[in-house]
PAZAPA-4460 file (N, C-alpha, C; in steps of 0.05 Angstrom, whole numbers, plus 32768, in hexadecimal, padded with zeros to 4 digits):
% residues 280
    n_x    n_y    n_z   ca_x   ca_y   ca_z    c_x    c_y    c_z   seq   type   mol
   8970   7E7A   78E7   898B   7E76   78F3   899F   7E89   78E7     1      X     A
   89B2   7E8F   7900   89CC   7EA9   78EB   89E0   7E97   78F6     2      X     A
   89EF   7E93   78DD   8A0E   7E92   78D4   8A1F   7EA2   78DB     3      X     A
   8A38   7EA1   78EF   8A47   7EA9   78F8   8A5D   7EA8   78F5     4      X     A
   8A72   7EA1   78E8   8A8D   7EA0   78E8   8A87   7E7A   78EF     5      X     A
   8A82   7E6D   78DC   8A7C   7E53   78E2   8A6A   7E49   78F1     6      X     A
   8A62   7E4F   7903   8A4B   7E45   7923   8A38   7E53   7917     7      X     A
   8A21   7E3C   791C   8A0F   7E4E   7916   89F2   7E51   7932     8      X     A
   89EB   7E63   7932   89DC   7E64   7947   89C7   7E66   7948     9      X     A
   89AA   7E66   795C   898C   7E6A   795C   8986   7E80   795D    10      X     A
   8970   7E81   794C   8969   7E94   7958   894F   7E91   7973    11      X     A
   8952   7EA3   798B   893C   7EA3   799C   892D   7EB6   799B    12      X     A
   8916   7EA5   79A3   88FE   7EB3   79AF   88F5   7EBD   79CD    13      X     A
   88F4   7ED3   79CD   88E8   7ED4   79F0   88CD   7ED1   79F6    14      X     A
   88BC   7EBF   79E1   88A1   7EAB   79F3   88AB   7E92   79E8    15      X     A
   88A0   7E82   79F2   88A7   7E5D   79F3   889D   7E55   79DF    16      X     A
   88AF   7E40   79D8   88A4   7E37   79B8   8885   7E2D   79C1    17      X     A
   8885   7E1C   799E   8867   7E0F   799F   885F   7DF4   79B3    18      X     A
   886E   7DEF   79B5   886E   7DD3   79C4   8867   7DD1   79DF    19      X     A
   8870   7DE3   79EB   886E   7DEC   7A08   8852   7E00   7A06    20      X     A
   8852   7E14   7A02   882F   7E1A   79FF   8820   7E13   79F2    21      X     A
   8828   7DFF   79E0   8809   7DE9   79DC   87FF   7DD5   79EE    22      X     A
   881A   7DCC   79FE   8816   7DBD   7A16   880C   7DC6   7A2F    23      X     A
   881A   7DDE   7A2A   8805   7DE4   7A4D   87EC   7DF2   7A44    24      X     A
   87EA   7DFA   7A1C   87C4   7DFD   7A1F   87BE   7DE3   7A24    25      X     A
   87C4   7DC5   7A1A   87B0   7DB7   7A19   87B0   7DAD   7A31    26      X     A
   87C5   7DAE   7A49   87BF   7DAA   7A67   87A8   7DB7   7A6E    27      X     A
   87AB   7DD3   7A72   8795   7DE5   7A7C   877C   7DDE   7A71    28      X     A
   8772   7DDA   7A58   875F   7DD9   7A51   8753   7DBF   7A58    29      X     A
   876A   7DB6   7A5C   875D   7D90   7A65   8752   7D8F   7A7B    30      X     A
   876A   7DA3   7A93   875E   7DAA   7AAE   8745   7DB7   7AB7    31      X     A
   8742   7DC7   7AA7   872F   7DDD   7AAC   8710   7DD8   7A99    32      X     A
   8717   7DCC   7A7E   8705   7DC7   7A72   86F9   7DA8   7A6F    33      X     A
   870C   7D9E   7A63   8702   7D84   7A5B   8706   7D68   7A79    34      X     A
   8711   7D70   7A8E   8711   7D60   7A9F   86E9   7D66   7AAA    35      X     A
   86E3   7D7B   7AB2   86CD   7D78   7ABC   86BA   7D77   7AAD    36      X     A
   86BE   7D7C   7A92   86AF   7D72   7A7F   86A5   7D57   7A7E    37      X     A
   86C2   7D3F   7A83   86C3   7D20   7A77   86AE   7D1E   7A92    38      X     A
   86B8   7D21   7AA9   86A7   7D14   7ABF   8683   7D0F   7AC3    39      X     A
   8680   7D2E   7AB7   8660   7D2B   7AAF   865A   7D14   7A9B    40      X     A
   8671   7D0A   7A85   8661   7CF9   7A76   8667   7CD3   7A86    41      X     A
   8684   7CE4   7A9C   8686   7CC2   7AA6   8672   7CBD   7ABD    42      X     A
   8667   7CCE   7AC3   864C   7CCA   7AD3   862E   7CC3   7AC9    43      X     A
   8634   7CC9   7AB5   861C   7CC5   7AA1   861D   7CA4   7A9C    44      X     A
   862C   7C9A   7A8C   863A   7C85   7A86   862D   7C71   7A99    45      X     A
   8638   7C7A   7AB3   8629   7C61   7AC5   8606   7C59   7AD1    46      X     A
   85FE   7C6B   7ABB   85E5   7C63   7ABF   85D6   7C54   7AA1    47      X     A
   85CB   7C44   7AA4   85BB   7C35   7A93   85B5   7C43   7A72    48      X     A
   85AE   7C34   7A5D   85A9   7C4A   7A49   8588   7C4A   7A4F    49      X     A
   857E   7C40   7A5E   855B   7C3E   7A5B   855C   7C5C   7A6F    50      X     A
   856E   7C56   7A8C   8562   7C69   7AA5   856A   7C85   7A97    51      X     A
   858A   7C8B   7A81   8591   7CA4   7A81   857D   7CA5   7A67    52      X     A
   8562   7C97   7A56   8553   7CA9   7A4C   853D   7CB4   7A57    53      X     A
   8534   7C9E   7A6B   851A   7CA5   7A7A   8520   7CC7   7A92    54      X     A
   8535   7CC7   7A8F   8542   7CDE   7A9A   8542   7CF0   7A8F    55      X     A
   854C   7CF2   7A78   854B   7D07   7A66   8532   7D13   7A55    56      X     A
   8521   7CFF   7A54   8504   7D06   7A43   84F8   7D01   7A60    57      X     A
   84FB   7D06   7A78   84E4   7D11   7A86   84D0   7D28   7A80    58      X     A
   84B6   7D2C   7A84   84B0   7D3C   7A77   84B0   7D5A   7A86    59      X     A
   84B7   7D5E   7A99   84C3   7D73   7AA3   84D1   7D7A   7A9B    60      X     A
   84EB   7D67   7A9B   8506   7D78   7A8F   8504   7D73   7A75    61      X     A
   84F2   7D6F   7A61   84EB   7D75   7A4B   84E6   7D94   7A49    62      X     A
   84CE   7D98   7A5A   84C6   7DB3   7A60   84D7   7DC3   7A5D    63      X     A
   84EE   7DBD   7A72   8503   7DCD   7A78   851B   7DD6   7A5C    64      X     A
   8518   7DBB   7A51   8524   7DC2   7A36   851F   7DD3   7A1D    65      X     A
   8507   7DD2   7A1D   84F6   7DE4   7A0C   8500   7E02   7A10    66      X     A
   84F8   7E05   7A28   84FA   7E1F   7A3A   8513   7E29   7A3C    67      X     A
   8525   7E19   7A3D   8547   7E23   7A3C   854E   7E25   7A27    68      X     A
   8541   7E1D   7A10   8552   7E19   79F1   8542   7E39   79E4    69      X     A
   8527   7E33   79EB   851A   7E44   79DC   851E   7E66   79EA    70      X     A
   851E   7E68   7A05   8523   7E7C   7A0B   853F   7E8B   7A05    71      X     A
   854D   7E79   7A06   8564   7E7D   7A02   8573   7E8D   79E7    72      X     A
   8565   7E77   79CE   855E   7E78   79BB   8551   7E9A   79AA    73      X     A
   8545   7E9F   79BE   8538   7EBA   79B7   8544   7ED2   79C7    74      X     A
   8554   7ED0   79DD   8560   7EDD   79E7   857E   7EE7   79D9    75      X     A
   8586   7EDD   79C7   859D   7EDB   79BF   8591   7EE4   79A0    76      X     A
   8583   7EE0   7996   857A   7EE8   7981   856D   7F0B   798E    77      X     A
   8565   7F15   799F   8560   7F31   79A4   857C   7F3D   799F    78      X     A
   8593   7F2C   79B3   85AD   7F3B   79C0   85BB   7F3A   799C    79      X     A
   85B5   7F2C   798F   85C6   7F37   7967   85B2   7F4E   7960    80      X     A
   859C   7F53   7965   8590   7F6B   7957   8597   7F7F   7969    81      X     A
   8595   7F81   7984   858D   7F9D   7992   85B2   7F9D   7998    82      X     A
   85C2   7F8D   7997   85E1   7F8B   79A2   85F7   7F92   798A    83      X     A
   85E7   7F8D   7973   85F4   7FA5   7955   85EE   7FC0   7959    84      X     A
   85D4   7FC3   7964   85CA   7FE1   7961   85D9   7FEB   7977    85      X     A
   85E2   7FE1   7988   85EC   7FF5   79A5   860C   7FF8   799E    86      X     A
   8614   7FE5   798C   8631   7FE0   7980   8638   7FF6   796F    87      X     A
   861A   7FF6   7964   8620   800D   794E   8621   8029   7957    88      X     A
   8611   8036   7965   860E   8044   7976   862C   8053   7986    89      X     A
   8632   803C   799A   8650   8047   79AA   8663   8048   7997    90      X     A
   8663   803B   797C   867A   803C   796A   867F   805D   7959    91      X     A
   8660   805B   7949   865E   806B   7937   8653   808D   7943    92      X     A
   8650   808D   795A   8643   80A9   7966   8650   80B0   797B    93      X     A
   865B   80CC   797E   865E   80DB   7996   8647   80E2   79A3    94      X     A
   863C   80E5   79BB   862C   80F0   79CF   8634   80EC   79EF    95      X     A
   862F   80F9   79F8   8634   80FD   7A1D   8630   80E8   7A22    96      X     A
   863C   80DD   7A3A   8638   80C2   7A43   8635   80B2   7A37    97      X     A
   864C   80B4   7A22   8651   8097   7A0D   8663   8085   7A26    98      X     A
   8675   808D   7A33   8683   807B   7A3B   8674   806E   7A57    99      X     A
   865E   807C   7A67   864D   806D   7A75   863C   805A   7A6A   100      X     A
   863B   805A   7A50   8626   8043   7A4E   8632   802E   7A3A   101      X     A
   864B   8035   7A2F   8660   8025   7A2C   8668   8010   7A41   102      X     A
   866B   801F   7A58   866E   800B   7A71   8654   7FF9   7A7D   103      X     A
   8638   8006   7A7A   8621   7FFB   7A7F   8627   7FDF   7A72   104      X     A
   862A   7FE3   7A59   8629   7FC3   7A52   8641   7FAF   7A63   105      X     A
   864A   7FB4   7A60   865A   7F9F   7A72   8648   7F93   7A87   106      X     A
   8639   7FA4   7A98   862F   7F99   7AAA   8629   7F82   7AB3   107      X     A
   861C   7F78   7AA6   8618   7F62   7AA7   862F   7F49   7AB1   108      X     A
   8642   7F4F   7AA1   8658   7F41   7AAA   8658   7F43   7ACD   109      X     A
   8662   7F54   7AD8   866A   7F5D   7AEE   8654   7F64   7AFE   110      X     A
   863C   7F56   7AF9   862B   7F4F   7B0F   861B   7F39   7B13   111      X     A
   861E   7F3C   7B35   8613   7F13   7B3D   85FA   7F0C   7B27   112      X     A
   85FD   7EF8   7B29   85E7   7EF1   7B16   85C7   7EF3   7B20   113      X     A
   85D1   7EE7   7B3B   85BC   7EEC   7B52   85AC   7F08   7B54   114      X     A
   85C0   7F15   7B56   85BA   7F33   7B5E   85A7   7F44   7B46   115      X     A
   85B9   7F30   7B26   85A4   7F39   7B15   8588   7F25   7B14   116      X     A
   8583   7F14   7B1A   856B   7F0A   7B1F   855C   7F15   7B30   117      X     A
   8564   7F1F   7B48   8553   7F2B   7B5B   8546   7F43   7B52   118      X     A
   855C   7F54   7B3D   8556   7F77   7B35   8545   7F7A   7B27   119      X     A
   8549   7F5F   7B0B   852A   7F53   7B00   8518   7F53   7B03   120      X     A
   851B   7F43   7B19   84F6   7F36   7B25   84F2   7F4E   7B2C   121      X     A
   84FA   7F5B   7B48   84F3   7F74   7B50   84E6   7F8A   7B37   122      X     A
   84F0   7F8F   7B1F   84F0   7F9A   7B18   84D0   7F98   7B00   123      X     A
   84CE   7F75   7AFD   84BB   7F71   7AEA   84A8   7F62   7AF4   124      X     A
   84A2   7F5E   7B11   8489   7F56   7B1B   8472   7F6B   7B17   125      X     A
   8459   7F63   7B14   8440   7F74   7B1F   8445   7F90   7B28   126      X     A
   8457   7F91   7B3D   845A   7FA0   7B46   846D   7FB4   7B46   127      X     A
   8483   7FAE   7B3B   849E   7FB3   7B31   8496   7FD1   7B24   128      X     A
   84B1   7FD4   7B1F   84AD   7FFB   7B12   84AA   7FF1   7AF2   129      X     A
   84B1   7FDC   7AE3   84B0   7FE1   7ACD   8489   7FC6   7ACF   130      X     A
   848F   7FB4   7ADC   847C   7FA2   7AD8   845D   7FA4   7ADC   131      X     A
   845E   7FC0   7AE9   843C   7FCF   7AF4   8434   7FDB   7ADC   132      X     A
   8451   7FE3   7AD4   843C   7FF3   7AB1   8435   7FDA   7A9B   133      X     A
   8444   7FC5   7A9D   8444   7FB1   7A8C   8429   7F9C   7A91   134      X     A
   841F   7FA7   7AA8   840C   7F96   7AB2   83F0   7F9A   7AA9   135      X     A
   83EF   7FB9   7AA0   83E0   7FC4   7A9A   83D1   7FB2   7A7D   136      X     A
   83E4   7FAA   7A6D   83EC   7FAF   7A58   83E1   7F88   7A57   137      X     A
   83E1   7F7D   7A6D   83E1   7F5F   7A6D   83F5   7F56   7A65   138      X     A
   8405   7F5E   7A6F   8421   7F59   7A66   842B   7F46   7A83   139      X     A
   8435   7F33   7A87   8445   7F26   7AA1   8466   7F17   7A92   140      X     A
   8474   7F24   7AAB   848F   7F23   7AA2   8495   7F02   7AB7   141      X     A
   8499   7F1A   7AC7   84A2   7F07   7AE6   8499   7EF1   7AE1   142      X     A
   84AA   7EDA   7AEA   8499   7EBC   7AEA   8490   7EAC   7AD2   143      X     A
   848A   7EB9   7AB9   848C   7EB0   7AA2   84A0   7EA5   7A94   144      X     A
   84A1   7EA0   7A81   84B9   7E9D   7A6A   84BD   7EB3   7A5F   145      X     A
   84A7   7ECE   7A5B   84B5   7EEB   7A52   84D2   7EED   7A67   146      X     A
   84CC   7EE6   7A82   84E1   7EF1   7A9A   84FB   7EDF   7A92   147      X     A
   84F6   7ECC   7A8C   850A   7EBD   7A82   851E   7EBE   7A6A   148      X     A
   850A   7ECA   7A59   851D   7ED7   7A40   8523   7EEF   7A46   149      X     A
   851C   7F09   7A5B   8520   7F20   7A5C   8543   7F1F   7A66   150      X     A
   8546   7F09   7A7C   855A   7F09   7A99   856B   7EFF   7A82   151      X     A
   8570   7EEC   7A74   8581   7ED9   7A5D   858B   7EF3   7A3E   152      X     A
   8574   7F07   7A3A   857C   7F19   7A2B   858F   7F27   7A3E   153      X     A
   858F   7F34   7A54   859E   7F40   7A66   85B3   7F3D   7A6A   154      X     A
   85BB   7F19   7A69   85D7   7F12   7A71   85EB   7F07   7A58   155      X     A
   85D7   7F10   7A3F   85EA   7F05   7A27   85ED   7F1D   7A18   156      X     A
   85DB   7F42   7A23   85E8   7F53   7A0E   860A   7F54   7A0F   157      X     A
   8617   7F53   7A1A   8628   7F63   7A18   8634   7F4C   7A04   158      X     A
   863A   7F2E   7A06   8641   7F23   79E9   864B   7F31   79D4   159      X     A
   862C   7F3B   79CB   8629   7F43   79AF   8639   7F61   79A7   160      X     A
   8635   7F69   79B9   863B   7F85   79C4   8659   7F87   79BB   161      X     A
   866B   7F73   79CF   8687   7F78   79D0   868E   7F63   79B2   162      X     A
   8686   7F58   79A7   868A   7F44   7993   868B   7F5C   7978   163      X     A
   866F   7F6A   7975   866A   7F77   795C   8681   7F91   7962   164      X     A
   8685   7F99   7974   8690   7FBB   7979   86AD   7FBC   7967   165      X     A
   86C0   7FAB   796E   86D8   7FAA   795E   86D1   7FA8   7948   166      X     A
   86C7   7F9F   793F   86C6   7F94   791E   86BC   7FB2   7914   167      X     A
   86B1   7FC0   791D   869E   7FD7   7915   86BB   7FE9   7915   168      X     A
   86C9   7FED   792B   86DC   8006   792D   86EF   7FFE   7914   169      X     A
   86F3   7FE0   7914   870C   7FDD   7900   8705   7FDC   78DC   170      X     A
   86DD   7FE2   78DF   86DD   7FE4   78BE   86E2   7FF9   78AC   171      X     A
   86E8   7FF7   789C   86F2   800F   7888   86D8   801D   787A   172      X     A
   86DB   8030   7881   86C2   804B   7880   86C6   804A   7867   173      X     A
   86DB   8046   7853   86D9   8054   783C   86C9   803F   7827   174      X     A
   86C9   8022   782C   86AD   8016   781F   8695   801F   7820   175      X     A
   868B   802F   783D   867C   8039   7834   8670   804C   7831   176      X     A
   868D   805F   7829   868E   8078   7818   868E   806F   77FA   177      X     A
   86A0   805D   77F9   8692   804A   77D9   867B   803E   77D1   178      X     A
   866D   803E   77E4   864F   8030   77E1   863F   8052   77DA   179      X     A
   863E   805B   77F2   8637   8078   77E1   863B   8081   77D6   180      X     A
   8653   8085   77C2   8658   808E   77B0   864B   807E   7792   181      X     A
   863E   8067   779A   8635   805F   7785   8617   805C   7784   182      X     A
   8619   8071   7796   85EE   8075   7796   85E5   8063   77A5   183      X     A
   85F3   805C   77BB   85E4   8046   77CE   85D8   805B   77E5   184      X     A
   85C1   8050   77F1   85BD   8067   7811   85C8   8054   7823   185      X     A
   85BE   8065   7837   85C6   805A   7856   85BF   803E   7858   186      X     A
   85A7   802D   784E   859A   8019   7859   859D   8007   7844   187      X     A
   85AB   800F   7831   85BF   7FF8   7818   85D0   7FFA   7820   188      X     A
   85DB   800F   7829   85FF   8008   7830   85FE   7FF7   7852   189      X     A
   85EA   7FF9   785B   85EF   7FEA   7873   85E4   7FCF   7869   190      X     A
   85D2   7FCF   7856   85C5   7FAA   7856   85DF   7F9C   7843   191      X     A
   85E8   7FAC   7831   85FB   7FA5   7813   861C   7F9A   7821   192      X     A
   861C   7FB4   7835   863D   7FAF   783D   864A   7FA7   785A   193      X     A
   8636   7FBD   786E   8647   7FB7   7884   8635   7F9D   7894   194      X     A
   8625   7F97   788C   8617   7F7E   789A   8624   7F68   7897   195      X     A
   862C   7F69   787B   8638   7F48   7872   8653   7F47   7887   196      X     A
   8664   7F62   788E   8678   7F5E   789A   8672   7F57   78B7   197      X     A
   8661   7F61   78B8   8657   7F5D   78DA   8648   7F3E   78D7   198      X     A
   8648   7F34   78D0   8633   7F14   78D0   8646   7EFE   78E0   199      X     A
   8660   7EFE   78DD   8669   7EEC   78F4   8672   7EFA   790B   200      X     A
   866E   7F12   790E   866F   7F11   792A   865A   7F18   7936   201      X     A
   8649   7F1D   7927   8622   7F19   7932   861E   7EF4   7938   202      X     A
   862F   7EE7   7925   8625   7EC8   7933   8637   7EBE   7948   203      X     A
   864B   7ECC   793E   8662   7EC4   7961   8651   7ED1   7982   204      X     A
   8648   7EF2   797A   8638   7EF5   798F   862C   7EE4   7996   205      X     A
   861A   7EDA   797E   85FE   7ED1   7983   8600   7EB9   7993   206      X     A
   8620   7EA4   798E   861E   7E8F   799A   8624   7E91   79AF   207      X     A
   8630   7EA8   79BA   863C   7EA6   79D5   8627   7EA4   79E4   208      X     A
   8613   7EC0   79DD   8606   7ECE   79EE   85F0   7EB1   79F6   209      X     A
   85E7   7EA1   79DD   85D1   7E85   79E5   85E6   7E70   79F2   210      X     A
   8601   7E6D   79ED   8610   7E5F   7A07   8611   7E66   7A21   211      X     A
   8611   7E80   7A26   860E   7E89   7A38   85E9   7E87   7A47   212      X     A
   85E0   7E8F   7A3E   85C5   7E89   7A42   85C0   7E70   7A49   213      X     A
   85BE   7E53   7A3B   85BF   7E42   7A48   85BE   7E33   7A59   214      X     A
   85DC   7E3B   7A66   85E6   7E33   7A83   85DF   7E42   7A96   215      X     A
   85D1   7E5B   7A91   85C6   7E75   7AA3   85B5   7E60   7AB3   216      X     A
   85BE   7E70   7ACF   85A7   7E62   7AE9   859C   7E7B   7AFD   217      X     A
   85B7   7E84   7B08   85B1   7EA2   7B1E   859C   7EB6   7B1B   218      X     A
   859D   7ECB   7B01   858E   7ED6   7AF4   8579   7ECE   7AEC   219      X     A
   856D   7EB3   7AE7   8555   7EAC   7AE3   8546   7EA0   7AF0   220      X     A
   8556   7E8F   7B0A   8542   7E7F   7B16   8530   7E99   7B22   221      X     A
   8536   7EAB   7B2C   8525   7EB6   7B41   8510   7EC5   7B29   222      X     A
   850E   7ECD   7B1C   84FF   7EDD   7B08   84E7   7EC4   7AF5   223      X     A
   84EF   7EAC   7AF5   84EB   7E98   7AE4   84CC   7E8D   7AF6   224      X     A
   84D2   7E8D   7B13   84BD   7E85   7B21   84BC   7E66   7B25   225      X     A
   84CB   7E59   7B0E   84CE   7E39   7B19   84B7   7E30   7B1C   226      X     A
   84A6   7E32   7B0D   8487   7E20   7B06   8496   7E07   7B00   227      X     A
   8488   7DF2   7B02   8489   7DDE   7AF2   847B   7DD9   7ADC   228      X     A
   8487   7DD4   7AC1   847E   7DD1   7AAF   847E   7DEB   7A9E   229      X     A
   8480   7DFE   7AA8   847E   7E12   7AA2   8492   7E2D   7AA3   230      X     A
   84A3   7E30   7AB6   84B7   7E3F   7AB8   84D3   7E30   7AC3   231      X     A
   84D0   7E1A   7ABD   84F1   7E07   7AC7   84FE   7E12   7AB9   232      X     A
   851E   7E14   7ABB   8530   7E13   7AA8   8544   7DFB   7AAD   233      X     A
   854D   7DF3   7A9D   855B   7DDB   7A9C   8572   7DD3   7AB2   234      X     A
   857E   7DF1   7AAF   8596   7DEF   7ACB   8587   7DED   7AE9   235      X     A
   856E   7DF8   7AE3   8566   7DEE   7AFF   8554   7DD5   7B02   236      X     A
   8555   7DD4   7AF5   8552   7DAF   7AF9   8560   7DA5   7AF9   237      X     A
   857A   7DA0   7AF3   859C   7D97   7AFD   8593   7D9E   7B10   238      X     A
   8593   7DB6   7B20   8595   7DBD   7B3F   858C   7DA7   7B50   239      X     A
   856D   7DA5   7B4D   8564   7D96   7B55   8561   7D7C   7B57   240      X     A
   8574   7D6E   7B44   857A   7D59   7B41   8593   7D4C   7B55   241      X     A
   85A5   7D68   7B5F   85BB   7D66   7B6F   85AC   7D6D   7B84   242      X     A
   859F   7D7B   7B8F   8598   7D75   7BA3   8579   7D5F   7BB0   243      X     A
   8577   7D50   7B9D   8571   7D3B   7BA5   857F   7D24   7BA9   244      X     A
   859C   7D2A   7BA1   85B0   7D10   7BA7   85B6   7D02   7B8A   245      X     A
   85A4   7D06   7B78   85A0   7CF9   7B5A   85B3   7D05   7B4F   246      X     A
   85D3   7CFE   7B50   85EC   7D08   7B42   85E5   7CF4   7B2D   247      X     A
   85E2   7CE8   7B21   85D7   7CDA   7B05   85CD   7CF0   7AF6   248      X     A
   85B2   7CE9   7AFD   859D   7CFF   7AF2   85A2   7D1F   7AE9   249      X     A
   85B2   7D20   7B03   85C0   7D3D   7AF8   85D3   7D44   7ADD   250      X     A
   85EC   7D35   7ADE   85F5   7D29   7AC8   85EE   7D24   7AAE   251      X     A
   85D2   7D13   7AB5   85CA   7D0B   7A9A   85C0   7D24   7A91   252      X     A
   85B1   7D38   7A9B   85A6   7D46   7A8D   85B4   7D5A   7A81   253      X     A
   85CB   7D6B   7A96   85EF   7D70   7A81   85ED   7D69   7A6D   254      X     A
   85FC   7D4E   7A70   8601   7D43   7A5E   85F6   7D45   7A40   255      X     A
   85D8   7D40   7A4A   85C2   7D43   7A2C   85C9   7D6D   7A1B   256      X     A
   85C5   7D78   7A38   85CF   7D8B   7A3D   85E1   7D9D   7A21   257      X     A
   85F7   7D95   7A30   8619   7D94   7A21   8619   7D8E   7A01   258      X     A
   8611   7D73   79FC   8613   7D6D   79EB   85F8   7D79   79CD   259      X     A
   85E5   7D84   79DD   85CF   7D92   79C9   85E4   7DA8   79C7   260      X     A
   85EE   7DB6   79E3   85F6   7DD4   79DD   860E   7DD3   79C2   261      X     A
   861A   7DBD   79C0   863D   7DB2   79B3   8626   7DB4   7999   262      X     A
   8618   7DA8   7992   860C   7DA8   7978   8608   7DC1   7970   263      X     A
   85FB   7DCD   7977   85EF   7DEB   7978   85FB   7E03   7973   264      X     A
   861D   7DFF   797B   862A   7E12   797C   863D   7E06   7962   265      X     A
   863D   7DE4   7960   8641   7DDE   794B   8641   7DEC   7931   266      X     A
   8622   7DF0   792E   8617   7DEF   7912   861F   7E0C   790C   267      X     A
   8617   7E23   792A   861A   7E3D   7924   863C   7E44   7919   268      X     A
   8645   7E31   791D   8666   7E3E   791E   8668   7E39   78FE   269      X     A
   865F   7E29   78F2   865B   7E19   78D6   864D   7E2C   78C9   270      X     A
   863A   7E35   78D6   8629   7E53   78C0   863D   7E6C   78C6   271      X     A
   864C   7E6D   78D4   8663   7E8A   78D3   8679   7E7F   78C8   272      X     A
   8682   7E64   78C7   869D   7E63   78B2   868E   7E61   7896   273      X     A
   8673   7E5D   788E   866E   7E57   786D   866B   7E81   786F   274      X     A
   8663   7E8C   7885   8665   7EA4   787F   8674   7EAF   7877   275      X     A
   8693   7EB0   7884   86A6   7EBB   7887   86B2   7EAF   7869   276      X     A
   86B6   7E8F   7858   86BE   7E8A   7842   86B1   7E9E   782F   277      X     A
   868B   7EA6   7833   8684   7EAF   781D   8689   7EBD   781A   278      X     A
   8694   7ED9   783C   8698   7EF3   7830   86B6   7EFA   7838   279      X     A
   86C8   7EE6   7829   86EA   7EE8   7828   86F1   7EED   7809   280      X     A
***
């Protein structure tokens, strides 16, 4: 506040205090997030505790669970190893057509999901340009769970990608000009110094890119082949649960859903803040 000749006056701000944009975040988020959130669980709710377990441990969508956690699981674990190295890469190196393949990654974003399931399959059947040499090899993509983790690695690099790249431009070179200067090489100064800095936003990637994966349906159903027992993924068995009319069933499996994914991202957020304490 300034003192004036007695009166004293405010000072203003030209954005709105706290009160007013905490209110309309927690509107929005109520609207947008947590309203269609509650409904899945008030739909749940109205079914029995016996029918919403016999629902959930069906052994199909058991199947399906496996297959969504685990693919998932390993897809997001490729996109932290190969999504540092491409980070490192556009950060630390000049070469031609840095800024084309700067934009490549994005891709993913900004294409149907559909469209990338179709380019997939096409691409890793039998017959496909990459899947005739792989065949050779007894290799089968298409229709498997390989196809399933390939289409799920696809739509979670860029995560990692845009997560690690800042952190890289904004570290200070001269640590490890201090690391070499004390007789470290290249592969101590990367395991000793710049890794530890990069470790929470390798697990921020990492969670996005397996949240993202998850809920993935477009991109995989058509590549996945939809065996039973064998190539389900979880969201499409929701599908099929809505279009049998079973809005319960659908729900319940969300639900089970949601609340594994809330744990999961839980625990990871808990191994990047004990990170982030150890290396403050």
């Amino acid at each position: 506040m300034t003192v004036l000749k007695g009166w004293r006056f405010k000072e203003h701000s030209i954005l709105p205090g706290f009160g007013l944009t905490f209110g309309f975040t927690m509107f929005y988020l109520g609207l947008i997030i947590i309203l269609p959130l509650s409904m899945v669980f008030i739909n749940t709710a109205s079914m029995g505790w016996s029918d919403f377990w016999s629902t959930i441990t069906e052994p199909r969508v058991v199947a399906s669970y496996k297959l969504s956690f685990g693919s998932a699981f390993v897809a997001a674990t490729i996109n932290a190893v190969f999504g540092v190295l491409i980070a490192w890469v556009l950060v630390r190196y000049q070469f031609p057509g840095k800024a084309f393949i700067d934009g490549l990654v994005d891709l993913p974003f900004a294409l149907p999901t559909a469209v990338a399931g179709i380019a997939l399959t096409t691409l890793y059947t039998t017959n496909g340009w990459v899947g005739k040499y792989l065949d050779i090899f007894g290799i089968k993509v298409a229709f498997t769970p390989l196809g399933v983790i390939v289409a799920l690695t696809f739509i979670g690099l860029p995560f990692v990608v845009r997560i690690v790249q800042p952190v890289l431009i904004n570290m200070d070179k001269e640590i490890e000009e201090a690391s070499a200067s004390l007789g470290a090489n290249r592969w101590m100064t990367f395991r000793k110094v710049i890794f530890p800095l990069l470790i929470p936003a390798i697990l921020t990637g990492f969670a996005l890119a397996f949240a993202r994966a998850l809920g993935e349906y477009g991109s995989v159903v058509f590549i996945a082949g939809n065996l039973p027992m064998k190539t389900e993924i979880t969201p499409l068995m929701i599908m099929t649960k809505l279009e049998q009319y079973d809005y319960e069933g659908a729900t319940a499996i969300a639900a089970f859903m949601l609340v594994i994914s809330f744990l999961m991202l839980f625990i990871i957020n808990l191994i990047q803040w004990w990170s982030n304490k150890r290396h403050a």
